[in-house]
N, CA, C and O atoms as CSV, one atom per row, in Angstrom:
chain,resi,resn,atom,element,x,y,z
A,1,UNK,N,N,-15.466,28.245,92.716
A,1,UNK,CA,C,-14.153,27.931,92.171
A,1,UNK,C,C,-14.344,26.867,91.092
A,1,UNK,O,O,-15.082,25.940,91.424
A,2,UNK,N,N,-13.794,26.819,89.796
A,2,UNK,CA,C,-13.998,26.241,88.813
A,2,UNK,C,C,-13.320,24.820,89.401
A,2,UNK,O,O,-12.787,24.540,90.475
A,3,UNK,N,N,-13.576,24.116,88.267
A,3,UNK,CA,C,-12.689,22.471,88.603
A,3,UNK,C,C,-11.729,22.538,87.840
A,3,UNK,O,O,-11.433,21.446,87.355
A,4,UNK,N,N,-10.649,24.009,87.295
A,4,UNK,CA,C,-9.762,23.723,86.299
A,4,UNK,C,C,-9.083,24.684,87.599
A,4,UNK,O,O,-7.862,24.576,87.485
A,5,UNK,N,N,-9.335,25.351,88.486
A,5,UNK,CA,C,-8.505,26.418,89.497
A,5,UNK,C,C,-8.516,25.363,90.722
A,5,UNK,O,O,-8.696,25.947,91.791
A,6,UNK,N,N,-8.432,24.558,90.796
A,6,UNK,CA,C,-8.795,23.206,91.899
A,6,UNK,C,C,-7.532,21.996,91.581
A,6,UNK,O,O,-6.844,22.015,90.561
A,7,UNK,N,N,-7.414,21.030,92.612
A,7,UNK,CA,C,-6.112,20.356,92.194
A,7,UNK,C,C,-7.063,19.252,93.315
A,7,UNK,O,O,-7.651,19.455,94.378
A,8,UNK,N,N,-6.866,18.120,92.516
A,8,UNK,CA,C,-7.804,16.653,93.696
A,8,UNK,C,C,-6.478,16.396,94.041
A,8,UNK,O,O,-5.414,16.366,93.424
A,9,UNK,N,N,-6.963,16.151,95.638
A,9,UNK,CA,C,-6.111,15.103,96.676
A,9,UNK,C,C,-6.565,14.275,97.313
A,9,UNK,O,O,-7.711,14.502,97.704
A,10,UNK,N,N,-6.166,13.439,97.574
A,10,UNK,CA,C,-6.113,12.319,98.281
A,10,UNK,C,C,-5.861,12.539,99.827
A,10,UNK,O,O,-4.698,12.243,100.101
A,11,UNK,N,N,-6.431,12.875,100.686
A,11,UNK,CA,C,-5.851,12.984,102.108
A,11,UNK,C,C,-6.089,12.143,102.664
A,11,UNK,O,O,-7.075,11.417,102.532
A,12,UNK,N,N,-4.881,12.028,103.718
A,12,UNK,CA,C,-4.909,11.000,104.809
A,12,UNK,C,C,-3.740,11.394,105.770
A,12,UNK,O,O,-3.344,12.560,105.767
A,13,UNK,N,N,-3.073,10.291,106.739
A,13,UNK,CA,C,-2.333,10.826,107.604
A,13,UNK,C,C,-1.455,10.141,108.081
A,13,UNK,O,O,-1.819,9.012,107.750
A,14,UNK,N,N,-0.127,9.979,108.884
A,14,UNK,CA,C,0.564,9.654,109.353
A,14,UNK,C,C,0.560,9.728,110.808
A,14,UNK,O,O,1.478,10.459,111.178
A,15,UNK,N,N,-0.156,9.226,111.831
A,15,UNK,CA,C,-0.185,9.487,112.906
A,15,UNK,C,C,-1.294,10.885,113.341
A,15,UNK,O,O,-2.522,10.836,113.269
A,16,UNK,N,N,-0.501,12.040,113.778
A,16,UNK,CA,C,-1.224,13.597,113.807
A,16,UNK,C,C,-0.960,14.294,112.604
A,16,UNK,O,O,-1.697,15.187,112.184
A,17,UNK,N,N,0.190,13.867,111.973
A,17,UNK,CA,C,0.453,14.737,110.535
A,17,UNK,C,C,-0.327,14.205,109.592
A,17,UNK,O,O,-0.463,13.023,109.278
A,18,UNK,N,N,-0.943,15.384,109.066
A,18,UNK,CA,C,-1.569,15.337,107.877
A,18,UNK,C,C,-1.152,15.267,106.667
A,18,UNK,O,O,-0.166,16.003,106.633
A,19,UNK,N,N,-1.338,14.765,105.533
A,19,UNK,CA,C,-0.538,14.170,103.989
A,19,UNK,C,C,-1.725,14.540,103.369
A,19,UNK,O,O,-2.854,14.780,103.798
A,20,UNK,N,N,-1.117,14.531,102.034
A,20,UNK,CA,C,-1.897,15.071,100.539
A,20,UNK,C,C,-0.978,14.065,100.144
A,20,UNK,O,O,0.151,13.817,100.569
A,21,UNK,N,N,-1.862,13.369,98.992
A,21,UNK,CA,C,-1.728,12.749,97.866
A,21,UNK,C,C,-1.927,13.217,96.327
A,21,UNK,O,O,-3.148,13.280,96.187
A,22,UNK,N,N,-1.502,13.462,95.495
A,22,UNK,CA,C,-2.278,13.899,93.967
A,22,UNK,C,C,-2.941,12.364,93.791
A,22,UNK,O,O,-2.343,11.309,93.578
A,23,UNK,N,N,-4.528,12.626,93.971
A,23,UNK,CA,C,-5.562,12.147,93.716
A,23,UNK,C,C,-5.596,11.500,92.221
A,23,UNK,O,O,-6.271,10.512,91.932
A,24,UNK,N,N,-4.845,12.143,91.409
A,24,UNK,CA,C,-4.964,11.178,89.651
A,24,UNK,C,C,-3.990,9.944,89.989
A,24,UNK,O,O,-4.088,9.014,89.188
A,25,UNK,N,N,-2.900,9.741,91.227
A,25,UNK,CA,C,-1.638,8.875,90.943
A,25,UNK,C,C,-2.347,7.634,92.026
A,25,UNK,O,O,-1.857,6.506,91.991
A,26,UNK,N,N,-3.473,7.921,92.935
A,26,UNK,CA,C,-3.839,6.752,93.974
A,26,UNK,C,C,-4.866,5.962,93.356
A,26,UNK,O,O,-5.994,6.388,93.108
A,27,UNK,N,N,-4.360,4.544,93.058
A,27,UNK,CA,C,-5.679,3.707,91.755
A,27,UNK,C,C,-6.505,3.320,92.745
A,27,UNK,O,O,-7.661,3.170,92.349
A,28,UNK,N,N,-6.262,3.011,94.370
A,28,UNK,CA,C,-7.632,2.591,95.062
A,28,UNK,C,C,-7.438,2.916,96.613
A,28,UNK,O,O,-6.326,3.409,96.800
A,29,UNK,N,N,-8.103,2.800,97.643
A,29,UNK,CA,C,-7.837,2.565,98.518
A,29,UNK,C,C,-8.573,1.300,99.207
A,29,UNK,O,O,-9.551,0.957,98.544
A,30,UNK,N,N,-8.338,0.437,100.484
A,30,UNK,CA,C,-8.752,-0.358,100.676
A,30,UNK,C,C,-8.802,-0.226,102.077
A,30,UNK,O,O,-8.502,0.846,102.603
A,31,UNK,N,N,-9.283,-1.580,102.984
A,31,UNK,CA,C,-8.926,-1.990,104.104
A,31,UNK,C,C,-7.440,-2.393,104.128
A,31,UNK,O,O,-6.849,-3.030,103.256
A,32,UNK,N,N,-6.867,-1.835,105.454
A,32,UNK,CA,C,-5.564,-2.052,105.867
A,32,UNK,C,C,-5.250,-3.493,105.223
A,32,UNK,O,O,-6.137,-4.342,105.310
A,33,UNK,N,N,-3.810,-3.885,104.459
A,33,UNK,CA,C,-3.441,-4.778,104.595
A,33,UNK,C,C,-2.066,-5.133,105.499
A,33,UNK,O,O,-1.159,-4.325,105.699
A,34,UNK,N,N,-2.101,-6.401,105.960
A,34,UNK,CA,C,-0.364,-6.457,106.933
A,34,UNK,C,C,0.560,-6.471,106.444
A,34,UNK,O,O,0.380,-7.076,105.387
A,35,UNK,N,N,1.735,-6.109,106.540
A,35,UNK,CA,C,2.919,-6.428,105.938
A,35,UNK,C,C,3.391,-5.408,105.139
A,35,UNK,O,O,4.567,-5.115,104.924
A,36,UNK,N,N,2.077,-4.727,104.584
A,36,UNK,CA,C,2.480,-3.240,103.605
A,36,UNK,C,C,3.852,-2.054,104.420
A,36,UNK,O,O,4.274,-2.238,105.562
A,37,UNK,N,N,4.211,-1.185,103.721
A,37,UNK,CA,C,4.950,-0.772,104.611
A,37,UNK,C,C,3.770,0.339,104.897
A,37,UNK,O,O,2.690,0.575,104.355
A,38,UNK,N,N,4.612,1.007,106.195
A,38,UNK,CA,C,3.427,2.549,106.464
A,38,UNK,C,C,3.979,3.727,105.883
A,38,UNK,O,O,5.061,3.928,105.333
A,39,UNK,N,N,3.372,4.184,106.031
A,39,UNK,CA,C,3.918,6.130,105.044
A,39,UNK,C,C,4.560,6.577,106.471
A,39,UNK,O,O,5.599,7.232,106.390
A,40,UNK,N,N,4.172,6.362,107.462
A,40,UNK,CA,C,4.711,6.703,108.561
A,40,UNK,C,C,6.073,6.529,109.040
A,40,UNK,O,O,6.855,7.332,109.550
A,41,UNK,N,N,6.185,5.186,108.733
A,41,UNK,CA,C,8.147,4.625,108.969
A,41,UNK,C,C,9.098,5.260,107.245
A,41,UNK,O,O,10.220,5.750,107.121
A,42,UNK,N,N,7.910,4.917,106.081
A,42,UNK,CA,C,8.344,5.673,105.092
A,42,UNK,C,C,9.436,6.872,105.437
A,42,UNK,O,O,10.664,6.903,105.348
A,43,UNK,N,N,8.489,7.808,105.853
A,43,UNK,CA,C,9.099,9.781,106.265
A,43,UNK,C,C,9.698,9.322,107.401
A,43,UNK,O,O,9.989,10.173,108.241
A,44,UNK,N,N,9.970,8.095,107.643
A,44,UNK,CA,C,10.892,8.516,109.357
A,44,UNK,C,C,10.488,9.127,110.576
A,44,UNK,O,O,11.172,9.705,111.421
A,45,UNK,N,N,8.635,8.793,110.508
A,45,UNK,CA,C,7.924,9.322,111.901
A,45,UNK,C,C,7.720,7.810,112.518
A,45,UNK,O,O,7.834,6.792,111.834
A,46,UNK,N,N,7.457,7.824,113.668
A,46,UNK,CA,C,7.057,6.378,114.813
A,46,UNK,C,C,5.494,6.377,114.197
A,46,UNK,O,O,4.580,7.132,113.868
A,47,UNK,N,N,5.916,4.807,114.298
A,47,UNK,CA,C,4.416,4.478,113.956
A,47,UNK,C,C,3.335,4.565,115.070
A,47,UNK,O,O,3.645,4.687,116.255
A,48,UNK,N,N,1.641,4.475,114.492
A,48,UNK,CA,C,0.932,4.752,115.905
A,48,UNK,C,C,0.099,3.356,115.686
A,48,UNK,O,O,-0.008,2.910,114.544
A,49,UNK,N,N,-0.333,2.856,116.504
A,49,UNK,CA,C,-1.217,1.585,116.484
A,49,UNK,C,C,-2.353,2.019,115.544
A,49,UNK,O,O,-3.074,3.013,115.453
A,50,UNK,N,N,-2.161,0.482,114.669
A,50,UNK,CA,C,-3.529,0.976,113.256
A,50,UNK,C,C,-4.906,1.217,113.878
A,50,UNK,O,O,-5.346,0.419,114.706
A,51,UNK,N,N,-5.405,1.995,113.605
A,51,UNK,CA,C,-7.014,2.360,113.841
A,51,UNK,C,C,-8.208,2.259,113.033
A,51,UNK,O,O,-7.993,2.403,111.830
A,52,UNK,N,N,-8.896,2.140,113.226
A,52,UNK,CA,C,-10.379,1.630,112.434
A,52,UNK,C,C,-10.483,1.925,110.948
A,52,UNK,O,O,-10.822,1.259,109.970
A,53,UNK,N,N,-9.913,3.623,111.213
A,53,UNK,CA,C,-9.620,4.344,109.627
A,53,UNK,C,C,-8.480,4.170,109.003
A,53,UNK,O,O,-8.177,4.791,107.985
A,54,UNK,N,N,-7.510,3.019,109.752
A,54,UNK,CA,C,-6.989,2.642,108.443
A,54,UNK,C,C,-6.777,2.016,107.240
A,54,UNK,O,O,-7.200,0.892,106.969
A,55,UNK,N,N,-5.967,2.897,106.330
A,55,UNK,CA,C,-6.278,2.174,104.769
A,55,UNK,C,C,-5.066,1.447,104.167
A,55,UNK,O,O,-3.908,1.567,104.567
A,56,UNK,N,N,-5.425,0.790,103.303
A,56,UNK,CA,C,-4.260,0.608,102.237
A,56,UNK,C,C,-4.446,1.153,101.298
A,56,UNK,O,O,-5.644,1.311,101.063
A,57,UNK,N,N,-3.543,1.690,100.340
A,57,UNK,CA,C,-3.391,2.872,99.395
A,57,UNK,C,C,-2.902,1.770,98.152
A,57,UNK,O,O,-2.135,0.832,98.372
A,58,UNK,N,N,-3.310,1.980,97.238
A,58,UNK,CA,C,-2.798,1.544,95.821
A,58,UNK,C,C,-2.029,2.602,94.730
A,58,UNK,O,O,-2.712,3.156,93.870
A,59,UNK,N,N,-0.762,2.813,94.808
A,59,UNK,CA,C,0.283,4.228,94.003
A,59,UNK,C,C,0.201,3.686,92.706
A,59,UNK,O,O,0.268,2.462,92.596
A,60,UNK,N,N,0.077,4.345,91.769
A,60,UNK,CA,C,0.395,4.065,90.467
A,60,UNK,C,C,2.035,3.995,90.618
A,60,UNK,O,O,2.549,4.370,91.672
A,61,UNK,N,N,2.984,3.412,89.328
A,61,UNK,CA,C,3.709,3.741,89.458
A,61,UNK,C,C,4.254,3.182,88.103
A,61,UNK,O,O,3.508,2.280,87.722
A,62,UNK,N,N,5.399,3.422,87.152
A,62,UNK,CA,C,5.407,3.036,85.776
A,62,UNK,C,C,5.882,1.581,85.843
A,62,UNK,O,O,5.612,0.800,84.931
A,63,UNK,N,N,6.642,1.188,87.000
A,63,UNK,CA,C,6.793,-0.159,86.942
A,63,UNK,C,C,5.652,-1.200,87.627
A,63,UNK,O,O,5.745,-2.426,87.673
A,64,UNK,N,N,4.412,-0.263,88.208
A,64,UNK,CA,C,3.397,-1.279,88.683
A,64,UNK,C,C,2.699,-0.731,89.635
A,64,UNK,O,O,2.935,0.380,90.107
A,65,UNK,N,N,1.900,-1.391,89.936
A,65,UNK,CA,C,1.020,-0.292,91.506
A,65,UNK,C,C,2.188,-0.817,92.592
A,65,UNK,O,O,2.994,-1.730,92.412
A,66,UNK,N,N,2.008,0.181,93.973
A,66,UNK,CA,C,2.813,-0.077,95.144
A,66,UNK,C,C,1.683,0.277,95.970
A,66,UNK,O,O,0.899,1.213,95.814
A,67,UNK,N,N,1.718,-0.784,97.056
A,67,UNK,CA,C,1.208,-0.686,98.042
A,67,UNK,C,C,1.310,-0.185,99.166
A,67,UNK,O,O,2.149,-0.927,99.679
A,68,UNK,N,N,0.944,0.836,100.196
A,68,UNK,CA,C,1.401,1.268,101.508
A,68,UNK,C,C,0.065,1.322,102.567
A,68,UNK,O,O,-1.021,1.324,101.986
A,69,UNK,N,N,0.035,1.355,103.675
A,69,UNK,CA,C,-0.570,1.450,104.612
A,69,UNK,C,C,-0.572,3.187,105.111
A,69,UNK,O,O,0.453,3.868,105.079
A,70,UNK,N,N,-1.800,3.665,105.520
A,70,UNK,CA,C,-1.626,5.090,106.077
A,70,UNK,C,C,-2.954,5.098,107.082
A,70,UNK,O,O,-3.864,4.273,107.168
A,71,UNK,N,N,-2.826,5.800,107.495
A,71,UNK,CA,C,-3.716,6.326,108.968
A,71,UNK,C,C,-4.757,7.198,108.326
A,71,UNK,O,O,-4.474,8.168,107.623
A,72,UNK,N,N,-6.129,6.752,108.638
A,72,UNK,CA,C,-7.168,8.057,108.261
A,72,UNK,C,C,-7.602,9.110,108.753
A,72,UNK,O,O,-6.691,9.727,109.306
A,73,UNK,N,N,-8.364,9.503,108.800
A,73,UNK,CA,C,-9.129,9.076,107.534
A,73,UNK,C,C,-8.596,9.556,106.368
A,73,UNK,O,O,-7.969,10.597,106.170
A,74,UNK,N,N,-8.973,8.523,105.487
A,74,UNK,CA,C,-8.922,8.756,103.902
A,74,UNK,C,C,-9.997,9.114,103.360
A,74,UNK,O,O,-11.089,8.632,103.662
A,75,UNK,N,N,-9.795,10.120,102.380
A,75,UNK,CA,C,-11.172,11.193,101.958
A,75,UNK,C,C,-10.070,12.279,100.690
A,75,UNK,O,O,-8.986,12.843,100.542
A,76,UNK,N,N,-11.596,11.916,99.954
A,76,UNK,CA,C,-10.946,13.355,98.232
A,76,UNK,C,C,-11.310,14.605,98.850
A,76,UNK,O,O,-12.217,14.837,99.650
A,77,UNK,N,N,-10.417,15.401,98.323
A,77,UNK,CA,C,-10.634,16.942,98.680
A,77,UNK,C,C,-10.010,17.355,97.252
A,77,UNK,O,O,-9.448,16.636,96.426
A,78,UNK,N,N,-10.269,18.655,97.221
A,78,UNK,CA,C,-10.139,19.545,96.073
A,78,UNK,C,C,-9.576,20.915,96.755
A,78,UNK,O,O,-10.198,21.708,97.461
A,79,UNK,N,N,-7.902,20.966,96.238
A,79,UNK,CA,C,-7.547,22.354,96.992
A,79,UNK,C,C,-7.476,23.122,96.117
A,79,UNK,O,O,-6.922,22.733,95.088
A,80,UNK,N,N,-8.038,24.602,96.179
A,80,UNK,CA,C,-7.469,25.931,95.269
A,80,UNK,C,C,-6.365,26.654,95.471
A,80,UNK,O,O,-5.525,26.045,96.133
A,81,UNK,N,N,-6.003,27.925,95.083
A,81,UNK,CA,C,-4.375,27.831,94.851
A,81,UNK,C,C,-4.556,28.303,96.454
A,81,UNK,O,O,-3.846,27.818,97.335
A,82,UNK,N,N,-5.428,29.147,96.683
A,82,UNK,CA,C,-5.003,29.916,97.990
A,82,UNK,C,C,-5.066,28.809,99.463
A,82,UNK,O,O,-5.072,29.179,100.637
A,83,UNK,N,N,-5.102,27.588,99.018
A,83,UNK,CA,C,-5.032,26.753,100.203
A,83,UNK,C,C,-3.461,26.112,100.057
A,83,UNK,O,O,-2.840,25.423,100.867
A,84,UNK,N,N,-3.170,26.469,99.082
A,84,UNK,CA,C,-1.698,25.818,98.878
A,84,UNK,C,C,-0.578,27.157,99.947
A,84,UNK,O,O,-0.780,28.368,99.860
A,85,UNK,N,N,0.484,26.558,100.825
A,85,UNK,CA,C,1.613,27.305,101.079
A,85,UNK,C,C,2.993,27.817,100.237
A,85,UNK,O,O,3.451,27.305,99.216
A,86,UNK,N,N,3.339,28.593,100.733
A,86,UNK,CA,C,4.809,29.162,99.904
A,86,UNK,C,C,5.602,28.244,100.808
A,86,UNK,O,O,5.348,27.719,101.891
A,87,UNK,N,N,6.544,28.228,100.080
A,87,UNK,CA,C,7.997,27.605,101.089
A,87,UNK,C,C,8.552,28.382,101.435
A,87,UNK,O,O,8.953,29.258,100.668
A,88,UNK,N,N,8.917,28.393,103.287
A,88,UNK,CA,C,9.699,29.161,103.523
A,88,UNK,C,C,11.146,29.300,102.675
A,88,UNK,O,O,11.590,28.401,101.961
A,89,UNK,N,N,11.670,30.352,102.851
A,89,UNK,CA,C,13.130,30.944,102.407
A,89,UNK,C,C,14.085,29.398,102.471
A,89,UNK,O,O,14.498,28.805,101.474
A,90,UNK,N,N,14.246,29.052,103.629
A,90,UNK,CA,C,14.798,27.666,104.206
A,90,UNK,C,C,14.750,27.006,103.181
A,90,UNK,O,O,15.663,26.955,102.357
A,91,UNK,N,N,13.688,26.424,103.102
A,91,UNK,CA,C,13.465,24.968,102.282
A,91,UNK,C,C,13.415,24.924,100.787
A,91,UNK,O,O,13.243,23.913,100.106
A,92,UNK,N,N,13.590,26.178,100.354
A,92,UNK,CA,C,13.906,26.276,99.104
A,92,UNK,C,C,14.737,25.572,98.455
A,92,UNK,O,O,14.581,24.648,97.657
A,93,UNK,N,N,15.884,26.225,98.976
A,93,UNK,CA,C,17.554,25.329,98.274
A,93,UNK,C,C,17.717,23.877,98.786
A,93,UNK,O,O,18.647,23.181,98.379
A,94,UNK,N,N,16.800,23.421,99.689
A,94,UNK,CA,C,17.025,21.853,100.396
A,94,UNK,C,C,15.773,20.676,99.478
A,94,UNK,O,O,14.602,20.716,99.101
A,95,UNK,N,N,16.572,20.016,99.469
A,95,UNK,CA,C,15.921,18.536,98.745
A,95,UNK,C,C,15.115,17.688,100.216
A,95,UNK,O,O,15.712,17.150,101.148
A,96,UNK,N,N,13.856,17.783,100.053
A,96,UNK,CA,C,12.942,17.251,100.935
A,96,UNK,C,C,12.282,15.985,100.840
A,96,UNK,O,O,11.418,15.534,101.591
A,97,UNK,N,N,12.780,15.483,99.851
A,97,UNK,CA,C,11.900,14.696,98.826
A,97,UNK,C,C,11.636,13.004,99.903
A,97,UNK,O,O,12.504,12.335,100.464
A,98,UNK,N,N,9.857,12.731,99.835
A,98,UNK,CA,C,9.073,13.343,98.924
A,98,UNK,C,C,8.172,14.317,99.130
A,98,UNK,O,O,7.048,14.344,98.627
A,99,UNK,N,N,8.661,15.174,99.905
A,99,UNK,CA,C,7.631,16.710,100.332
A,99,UNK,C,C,7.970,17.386,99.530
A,99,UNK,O,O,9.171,17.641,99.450
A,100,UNK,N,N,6.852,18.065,98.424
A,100,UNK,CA,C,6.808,18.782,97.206
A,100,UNK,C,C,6.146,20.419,97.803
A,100,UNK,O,O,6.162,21.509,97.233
A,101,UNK,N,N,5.646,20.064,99.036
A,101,UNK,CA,C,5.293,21.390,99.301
A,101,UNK,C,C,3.995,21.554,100.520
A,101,UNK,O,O,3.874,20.586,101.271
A,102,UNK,N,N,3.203,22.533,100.691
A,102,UNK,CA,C,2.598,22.408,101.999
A,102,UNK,C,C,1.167,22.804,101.633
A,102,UNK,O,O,1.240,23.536,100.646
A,103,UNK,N,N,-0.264,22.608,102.056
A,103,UNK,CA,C,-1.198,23.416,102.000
A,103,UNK,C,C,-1.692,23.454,103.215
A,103,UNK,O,O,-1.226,22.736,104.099
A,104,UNK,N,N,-2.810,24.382,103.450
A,104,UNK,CA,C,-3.288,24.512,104.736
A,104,UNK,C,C,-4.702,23.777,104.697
A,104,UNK,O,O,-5.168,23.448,103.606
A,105,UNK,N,N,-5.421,23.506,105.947
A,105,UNK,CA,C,-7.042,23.200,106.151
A,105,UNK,C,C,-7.398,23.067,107.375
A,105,UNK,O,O,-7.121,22.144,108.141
A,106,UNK,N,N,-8.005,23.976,107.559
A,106,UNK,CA,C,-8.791,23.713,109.096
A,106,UNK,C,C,-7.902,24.473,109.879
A,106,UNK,O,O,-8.326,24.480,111.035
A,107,UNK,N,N,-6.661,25.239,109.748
A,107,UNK,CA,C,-5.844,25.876,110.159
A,107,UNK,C,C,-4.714,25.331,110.246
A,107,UNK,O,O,-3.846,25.891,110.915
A,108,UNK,N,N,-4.491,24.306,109.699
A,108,UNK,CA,C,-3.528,22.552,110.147
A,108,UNK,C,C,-3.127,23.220,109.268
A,108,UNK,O,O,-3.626,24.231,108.773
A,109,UNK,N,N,-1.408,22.232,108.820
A,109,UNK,CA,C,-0.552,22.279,107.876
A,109,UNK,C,C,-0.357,20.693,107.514
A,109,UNK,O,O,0.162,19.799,108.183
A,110,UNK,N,N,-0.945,20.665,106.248
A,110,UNK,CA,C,-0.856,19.471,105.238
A,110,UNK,C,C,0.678,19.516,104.669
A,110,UNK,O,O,1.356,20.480,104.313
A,111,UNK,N,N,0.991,18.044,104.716
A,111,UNK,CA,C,2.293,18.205,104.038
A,111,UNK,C,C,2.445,17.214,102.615
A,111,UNK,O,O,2.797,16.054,102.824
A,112,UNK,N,N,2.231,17.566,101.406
A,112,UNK,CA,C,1.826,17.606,100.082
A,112,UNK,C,C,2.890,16.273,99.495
A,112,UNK,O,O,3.910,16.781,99.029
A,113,UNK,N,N,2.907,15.338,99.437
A,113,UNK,CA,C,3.859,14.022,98.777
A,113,UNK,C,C,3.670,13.899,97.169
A,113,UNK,O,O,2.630,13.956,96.513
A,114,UNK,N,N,5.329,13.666,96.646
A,114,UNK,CA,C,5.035,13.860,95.238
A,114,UNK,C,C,4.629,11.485,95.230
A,114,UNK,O,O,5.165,10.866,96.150
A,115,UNK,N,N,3.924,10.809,94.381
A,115,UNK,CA,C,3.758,9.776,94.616
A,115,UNK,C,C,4.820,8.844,94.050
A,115,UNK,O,O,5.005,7.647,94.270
A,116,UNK,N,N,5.504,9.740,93.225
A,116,UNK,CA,C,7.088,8.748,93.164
A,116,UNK,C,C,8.176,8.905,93.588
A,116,UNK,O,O,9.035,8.104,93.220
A,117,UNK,N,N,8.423,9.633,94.211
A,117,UNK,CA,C,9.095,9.659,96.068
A,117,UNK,C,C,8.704,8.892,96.922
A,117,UNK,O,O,9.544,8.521,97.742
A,118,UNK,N,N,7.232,8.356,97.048
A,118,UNK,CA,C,6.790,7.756,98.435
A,118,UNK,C,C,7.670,6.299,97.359
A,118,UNK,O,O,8.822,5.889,97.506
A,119,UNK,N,N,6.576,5.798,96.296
A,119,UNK,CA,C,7.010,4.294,95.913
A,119,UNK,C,C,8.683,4.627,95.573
A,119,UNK,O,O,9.106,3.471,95.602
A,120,UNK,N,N,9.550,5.244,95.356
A,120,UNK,CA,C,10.692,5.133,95.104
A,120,UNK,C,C,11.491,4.658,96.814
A,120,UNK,O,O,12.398,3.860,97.050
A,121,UNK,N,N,10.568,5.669,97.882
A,121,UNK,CA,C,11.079,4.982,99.493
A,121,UNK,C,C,10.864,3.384,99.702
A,121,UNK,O,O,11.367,2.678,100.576
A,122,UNK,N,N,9.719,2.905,98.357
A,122,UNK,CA,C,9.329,1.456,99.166
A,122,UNK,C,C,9.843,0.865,98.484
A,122,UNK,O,O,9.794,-0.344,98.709
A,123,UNK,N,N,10.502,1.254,97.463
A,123,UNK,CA,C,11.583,0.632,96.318
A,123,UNK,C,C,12.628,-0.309,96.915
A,123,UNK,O,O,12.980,-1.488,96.951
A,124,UNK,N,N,12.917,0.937,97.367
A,124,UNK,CA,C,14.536,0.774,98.143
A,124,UNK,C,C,14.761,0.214,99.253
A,124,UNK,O,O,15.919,0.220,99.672
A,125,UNK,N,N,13.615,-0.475,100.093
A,125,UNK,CA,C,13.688,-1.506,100.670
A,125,UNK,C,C,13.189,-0.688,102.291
A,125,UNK,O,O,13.680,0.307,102.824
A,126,UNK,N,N,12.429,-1.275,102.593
A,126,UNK,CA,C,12.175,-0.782,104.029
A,126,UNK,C,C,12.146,-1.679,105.379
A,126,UNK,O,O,11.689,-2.805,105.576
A,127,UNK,N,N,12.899,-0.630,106.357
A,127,UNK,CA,C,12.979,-1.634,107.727
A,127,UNK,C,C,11.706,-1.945,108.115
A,127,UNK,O,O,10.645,-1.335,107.983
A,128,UNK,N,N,12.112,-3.474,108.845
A,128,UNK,CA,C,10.869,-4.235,109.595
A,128,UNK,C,C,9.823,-3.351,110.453
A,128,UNK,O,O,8.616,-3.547,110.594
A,129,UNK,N,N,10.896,-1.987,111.161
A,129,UNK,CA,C,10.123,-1.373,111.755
A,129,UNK,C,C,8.874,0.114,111.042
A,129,UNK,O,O,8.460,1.196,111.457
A,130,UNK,N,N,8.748,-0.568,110.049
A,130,UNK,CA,C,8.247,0.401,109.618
A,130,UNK,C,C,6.965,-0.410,108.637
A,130,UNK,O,O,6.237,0.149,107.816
A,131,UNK,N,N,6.965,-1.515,108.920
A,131,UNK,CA,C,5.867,-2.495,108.039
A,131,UNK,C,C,4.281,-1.892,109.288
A,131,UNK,O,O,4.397,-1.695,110.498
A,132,UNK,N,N,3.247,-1.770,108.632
A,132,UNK,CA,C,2.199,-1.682,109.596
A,132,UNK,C,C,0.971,-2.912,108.870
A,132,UNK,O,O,0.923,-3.484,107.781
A,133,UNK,N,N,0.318,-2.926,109.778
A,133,UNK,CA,C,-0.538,-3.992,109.910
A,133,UNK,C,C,-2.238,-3.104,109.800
A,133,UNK,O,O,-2.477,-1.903,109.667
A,134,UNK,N,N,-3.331,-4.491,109.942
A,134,UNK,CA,C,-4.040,-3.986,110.139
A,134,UNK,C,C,-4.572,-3.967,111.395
A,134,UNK,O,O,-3.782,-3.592,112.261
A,135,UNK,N,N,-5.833,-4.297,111.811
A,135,UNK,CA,C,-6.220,-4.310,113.167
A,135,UNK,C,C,-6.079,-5.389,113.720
A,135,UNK,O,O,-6.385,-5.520,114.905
C-alpha cells in the first residue's frame, strides 16, 4: 500500500475504547500530566485509574496547543481505506461531534476524533470530574 492510499493516526484510548487521532494535528506526546483534562470525561465515558501507558497529548490548535490526558497505549499507525468503516444509515443525519467516523483493527472498532472537536470540548470548560492525573 502506497503512503499516498494510507492516512497516519495517532492511536490511543479511553479506558477499553479505542480512539484515532489524525497524526499531522498531535505536536507531541508525553508522560501523563495532572490536572490535564482526560479524553475520557471529554466524550462523557467514566474515567479508569491512570496506568503506566498513560500519556499526555499535545493538539495543535489555531489558537495554541491544548493539552489532554488519554489511556494507552499510544502508538502511529497508518490506516488504508479498507480499514476505515461506513456509517451506519443512523448516524448519518446525527451530529456526533467529535466522532468523524469509525475504522476497524484487530477486529475492534476504533472510534476516529476530528482534533478540533476534542480542543473545542476543552475550550468550553470541563468538569472537575473529568481532570485525570498521572500515576
Amino acid at each position: 500500500m502506497t503512503e499516498a492510499a494510507t492516512f497516519a493516526l495517532l492511536r490511543c484510548s479511553a479506558g477499553e475504547v479505542r480512539l484515532g487521532l489524525p497524526a499531522a494535528e498531535v505536536l507531541e506526546f508525553l508522560p501523563p500530566e495532572p490536572g490535564l483534562p482526560h479524553i475520557a470525561g471529554l466524550l462523557g465515558m467514566p474515567l479508569a485509574s491512570p496506568g503506566q501507558s498513560s500519556r499526555s497529548l499535545r493538539l495543535a490548535s489555531a489558537a495554541g496547543p491544548v493539552g489532554i490526558n488519554v489511556d494507552g497505549p499510544v502508538r502511529m499507525q497508518r490506516l488504508g481505506v479498507a480499514d476505515f468503516l461506513p456509517l451506519p444509515p443512523l448516524l448519518r443525519s446525527l451530529s456526533i461531534h467529535p466522532v468523524i467516523g469509525f475504522a476497524q483493527e484487530e477486529g475492534q472498532v476504533v472510534l476516529l476524533l476530528d482534533v478540533a472537536g476534542v480542543v473545542e470540548r476543552v475550550r468550553e470548560g470541563v468538569p472537575a470530574s473529568s481532570l485525570g492525573g498521572g500515576p
